[in-house]
N, C-alpha and C positions, 0 to 999 in steps of 0.2 A: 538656769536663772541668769538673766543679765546675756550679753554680749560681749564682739571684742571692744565697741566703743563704750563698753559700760567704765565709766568715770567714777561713781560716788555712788555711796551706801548709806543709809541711816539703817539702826534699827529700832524696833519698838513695839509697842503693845495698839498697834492700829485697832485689830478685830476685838478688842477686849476680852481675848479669853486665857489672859496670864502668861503668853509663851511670846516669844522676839519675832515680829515678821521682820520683811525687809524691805525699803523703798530704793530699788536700782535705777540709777538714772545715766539715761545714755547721753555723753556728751562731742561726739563728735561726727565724723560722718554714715552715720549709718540709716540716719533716717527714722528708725524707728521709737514708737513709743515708750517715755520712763513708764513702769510699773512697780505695783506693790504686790509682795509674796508674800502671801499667808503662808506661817506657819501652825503643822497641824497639833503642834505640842510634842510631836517624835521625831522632828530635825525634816522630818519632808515637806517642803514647801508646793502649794499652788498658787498660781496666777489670779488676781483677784477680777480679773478678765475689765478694769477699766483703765483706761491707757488715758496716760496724767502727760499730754503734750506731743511734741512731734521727736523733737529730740534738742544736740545740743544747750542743755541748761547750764548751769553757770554755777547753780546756789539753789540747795535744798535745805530743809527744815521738816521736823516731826515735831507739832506741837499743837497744846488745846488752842486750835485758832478760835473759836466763837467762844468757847467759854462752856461749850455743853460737857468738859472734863474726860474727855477723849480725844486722842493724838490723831492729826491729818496730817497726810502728807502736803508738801508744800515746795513747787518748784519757780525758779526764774528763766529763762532765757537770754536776759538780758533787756526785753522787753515786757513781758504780758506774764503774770503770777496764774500757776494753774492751782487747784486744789480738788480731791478729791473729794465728792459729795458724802456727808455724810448718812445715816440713817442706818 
């Protein structure tokens, strides 16, 4: 989970099923995508296989963004706010 550019952590209840995933966010030159890590409720995490940006970000956040009372992750780069789709 994460890299060696991996910069910042949130965690939280993403998937809603009680247990901390993790929102890893790469910020420097590695190029690769931040991700979010399901956790499976016994500490092993997977990949939630959708890639939140290129890399580089700045400032993350986990929070009810729209209001539907579940946590998104939420990144900057300094430019352009990505978010992971809900549903």
């Amino acid at each position: 989970m994460g890299n060696s550019a991996s910069v910042f952590v949130d965690l939280g209840d993403v998937d809603g099923d009680g247990d901390l995933d993790a929102f890893v966010v790469n910020g420097t030159s590695a190029y690769q995508a931040n991700r979010v890590w399901f956790n499976d409720g016994t500490g092993l995490f997977s990949d939630s296989g959708e890639p939140m940006g290129n890399a580089q970000s700045r400032s993350i956040v986990l929070g009810d963004l729209n209001g539907d009372g579940r946590l998104m992750p939420s990144s900057a780069d300094g430019v352009v706010e990505q978010t992971m789709k809900s549903g």
